[in-house]
KOLSELUM-533068 format. One record per residue (C-alpha): residue number from 1; x, y, z; residue in three letters. Coordinates in Angstrom, 1 decimal. Layout:
<sites>
SITE	NUM	X	Y	Z	ALA
...
</sites>
This chain:
<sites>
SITE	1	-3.1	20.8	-1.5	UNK
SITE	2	-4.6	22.7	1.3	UNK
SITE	3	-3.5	23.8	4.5	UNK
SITE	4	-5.7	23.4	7.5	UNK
SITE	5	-5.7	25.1	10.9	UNK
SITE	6	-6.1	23.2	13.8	UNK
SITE	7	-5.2	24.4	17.4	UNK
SITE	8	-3.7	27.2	16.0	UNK
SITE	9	-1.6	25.4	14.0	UNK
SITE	10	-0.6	24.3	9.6	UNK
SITE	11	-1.7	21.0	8.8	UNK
SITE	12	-1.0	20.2	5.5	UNK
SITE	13	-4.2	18.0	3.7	UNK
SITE	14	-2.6	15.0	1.8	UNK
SITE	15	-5.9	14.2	0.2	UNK
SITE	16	-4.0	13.3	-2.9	UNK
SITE	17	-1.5	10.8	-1.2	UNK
SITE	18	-4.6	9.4	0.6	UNK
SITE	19	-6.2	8.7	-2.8	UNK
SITE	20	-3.0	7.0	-3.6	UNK
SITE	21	-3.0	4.8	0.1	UNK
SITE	22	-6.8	3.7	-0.9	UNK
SITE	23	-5.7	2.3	-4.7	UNK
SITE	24	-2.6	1.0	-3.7	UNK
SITE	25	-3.6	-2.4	-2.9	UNK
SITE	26	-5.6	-2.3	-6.0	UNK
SITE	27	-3.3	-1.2	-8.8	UNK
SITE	28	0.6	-1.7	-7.4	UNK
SITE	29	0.8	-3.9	-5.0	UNK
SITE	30	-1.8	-6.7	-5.8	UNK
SITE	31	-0.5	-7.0	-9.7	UNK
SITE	32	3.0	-6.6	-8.2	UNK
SITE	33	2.6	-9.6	-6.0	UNK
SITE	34	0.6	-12.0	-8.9	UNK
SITE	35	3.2	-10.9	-11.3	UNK
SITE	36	5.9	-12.2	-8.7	UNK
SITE	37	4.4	-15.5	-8.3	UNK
SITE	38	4.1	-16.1	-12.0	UNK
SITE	39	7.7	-14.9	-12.3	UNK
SITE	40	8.8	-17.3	-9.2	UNK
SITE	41	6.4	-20.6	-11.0	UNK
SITE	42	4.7	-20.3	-7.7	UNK
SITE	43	1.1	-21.3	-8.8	UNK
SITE	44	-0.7	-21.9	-6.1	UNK
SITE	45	0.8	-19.7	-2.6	UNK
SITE	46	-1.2	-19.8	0.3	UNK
SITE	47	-3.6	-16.8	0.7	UNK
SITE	48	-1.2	-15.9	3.9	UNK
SITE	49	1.7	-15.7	0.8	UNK
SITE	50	-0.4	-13.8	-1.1	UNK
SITE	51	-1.4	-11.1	1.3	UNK
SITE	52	2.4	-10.7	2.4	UNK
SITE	53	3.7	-10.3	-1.0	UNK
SITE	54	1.3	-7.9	-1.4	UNK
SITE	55	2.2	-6.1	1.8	UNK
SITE	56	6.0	-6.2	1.0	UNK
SITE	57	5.1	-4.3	-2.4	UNK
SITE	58	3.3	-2.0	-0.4	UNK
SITE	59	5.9	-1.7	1.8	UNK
SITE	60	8.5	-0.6	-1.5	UNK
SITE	61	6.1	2.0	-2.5	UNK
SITE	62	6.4	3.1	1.1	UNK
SITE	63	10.4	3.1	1.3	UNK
SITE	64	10.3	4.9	-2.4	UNK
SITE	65	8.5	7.7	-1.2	UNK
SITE	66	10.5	8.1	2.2	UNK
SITE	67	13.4	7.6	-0.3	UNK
SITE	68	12.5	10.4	-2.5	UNK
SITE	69	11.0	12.8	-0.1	UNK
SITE	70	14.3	12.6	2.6	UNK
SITE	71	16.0	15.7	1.3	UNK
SITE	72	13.1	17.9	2.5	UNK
SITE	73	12.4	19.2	6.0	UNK
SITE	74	9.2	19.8	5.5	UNK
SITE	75	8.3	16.1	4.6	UNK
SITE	76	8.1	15.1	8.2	UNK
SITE	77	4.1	14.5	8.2	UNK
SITE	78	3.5	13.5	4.5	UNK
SITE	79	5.4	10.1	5.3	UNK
SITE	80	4.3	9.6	9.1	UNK
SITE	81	1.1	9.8	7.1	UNK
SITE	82	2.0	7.8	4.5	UNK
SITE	83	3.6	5.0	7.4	UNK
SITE	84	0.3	5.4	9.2	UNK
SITE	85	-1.9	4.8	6.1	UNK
SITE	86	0.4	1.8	4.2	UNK
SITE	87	0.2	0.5	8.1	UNK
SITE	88	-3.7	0.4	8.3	UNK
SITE	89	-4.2	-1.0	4.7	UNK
SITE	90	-1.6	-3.7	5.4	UNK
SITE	91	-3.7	-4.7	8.5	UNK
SITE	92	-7.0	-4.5	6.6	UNK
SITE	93	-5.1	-6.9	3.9	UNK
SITE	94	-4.0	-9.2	6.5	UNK
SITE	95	-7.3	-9.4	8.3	UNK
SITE	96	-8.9	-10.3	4.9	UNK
SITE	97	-11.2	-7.4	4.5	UNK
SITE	98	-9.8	-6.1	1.2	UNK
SITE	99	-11.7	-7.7	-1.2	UNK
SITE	100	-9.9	-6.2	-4.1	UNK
SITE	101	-7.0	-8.5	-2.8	UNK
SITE	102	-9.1	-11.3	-2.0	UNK
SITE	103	-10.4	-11.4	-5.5	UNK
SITE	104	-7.0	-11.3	-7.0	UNK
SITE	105	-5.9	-13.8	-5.0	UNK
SITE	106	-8.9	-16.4	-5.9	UNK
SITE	107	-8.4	-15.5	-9.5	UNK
SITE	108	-4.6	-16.8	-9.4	UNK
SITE	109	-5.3	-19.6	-8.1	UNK
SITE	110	-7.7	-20.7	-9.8	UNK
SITE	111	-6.6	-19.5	-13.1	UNK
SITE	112	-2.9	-20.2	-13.0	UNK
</sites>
């Protein structure tokens, strides 16, 4: 971790956490999500269901870190950044555009 100066000021560079944020989808919250439909017999959800589920795994991750970090003062930024970051990839899933969770999503359904 590094710290960077801007206007005079610490910022602390989460570049790990933001590596994290971009695999997310990818490797927790997309498996999460399938595995939940399997578990529920849901074998064909809508690709609206799908990308929420996947969301609301993303969303745990999110609450687990604010969760294990709320003891520390310091922790202020890492989970504004960490809100900030499960906040854009959620929009990206919802819009469609990550095709990591598109193509889970198609194989599902068409494998289940």
């Amino acid at each position: 971790m590094v710290d960077l100066q801007r206007h005079g000021e610490n910022v602390v560079d989460f570049f790990e956490m933001d590596r994290v944020l971009d695999e997310l989808a990818r490797t927790f919250a997309a498996p999460s999500a399938t595995t939940w439909f399997k578990v529920t017999g849901n074998k064909s959800p809508t690709r609206d269901e799908y990308r929420l589920k996947v969301i609301e795994f993303m969303n745990l991750f999110e609450n687990a870190l604010s969760t294990g970090y709320q003891d520390y003062p310091n922790s202020d930024d890492l989970l504004d950044h960490v809100k900030r970051g499960v906040k854009d990839k959620a929009n990206e899933i919802l819009s469609g555009k990550n095709k990591e969770v598109e193509k889970r999503f198609k194989y599902y359904v068409d494998h289940s």
